[in-house]
C-alpha positions in Angstrom: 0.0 0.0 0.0 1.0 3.6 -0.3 2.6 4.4 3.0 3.6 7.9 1.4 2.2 10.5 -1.2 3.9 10.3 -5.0 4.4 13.3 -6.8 2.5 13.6 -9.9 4.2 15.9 -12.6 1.8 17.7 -14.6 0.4 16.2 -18.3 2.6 12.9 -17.6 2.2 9.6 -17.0 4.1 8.8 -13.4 4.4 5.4 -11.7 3.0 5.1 -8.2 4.9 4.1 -5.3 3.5 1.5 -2.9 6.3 1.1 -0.4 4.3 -0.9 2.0 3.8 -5.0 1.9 0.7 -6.1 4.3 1.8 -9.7 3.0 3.5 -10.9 -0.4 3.1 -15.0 -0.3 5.3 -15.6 -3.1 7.8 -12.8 -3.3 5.9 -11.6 -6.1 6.5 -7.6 -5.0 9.2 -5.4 -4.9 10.0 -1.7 -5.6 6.2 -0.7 -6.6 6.1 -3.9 -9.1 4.4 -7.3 -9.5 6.4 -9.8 -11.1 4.7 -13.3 -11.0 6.8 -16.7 -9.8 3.8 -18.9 -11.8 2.5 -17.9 -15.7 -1.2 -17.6 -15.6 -4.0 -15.2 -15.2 -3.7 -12.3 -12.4 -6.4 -10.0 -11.5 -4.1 -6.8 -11.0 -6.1 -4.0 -9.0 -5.0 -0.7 -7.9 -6.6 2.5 -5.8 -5.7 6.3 -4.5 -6.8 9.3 -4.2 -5.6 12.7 -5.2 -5.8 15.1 -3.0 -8.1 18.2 -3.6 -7.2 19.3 -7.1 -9.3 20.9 -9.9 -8.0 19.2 -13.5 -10.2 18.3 -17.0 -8.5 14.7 -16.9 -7.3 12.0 -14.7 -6.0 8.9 -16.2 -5.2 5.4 -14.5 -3.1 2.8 -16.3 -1.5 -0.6 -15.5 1.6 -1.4 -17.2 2.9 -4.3 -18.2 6.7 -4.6 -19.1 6.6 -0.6 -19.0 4.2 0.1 -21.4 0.0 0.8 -20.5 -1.2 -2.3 -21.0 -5.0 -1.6 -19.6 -6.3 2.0 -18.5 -9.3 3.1 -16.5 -10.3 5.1 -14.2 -10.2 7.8 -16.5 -12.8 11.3 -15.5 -13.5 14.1 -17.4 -13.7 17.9 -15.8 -12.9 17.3 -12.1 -13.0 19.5 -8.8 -12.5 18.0 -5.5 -11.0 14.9 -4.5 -10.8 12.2 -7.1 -10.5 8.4 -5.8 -9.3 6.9 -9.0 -9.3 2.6 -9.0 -8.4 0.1 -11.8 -8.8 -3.7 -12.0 -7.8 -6.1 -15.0 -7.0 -9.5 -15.9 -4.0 -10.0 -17.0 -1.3 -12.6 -18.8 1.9 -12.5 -17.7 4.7 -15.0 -18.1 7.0 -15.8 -15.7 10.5 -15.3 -17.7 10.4 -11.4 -18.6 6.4 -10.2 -17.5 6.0 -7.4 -14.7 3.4 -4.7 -13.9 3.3 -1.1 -12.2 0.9 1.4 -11.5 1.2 4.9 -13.5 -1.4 7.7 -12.6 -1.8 10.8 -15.5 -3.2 14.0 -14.1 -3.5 18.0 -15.7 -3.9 20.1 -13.2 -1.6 22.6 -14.9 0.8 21.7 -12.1 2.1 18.5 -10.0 0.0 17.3 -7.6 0.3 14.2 -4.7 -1.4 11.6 -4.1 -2.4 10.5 -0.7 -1.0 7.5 1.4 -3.3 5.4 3.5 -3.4 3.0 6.4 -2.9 -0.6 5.4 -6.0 -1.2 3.9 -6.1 2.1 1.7 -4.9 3.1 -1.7 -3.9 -0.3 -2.2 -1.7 -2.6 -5.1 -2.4 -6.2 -5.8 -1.8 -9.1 -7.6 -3.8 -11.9 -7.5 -3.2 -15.4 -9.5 -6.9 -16.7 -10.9 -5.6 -19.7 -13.1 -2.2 -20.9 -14.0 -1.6 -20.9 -17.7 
């Protein structure tokens, strides 16, 4: 989970740190990325919010191998706090697969997003079937 804020650099694509493990039963997590130990299906989710921010986009994106590989989350015109969440199910491979969390944002300046106890703003991996 995010135990501390990321900075968010305006009209950019920026990964989002989750420092924090609550558990990781497979070694499957380090530095803010899943890499699975078994090929198969994972249901990757993510969730944060942005503090109080006026912008006319927020985008959410999982990507795999560092490009977006699924996006969501996405809202038009925003004023307020935005709570922006994605979930997808994903492939990955074991020999060269990975995923991250990126967050876009125009605000016409950086912004940063919250951190939360261990059951907020959250990053997870979860295997559904092995390929």
């Amino acid at each position: 989970y995010a135990s501390a804020g990321t900075s968010l650099s305006n009209a950019t694509f920026t990964k989002i740190n989750y420092a924090t493990e609550n558990f990781d039963t497979n070694n499957n997590y380090a530095s803010s990325r899943f890499t699975p130990t078994v090929a198969g299906y994972y249901q990757i989710s993510a969730s944060t919010r942005l503090g109080s921010i006026t912008a006319s986009l927020v985008v959410w994106a999982i990507y795999k191998n560092g490009s977006s590989g699924a996006t969501g989350g996405g809202c038009g015109v925003v004023s307020g706090y935005v709570y922006p969440a994605i979930s997808s199910l994903i492939y990955l491979n074991v020999s060269t697969d990975y995923v991250e969390i990126y967050c876009y944002q125009n605000t016409g300046g950086s912004t940063t997003t919250d951190n939360g106890g261990s059951g907020d703003y959250t990053f997870t991996g979860v295997l559904v079937r092995a390929a």
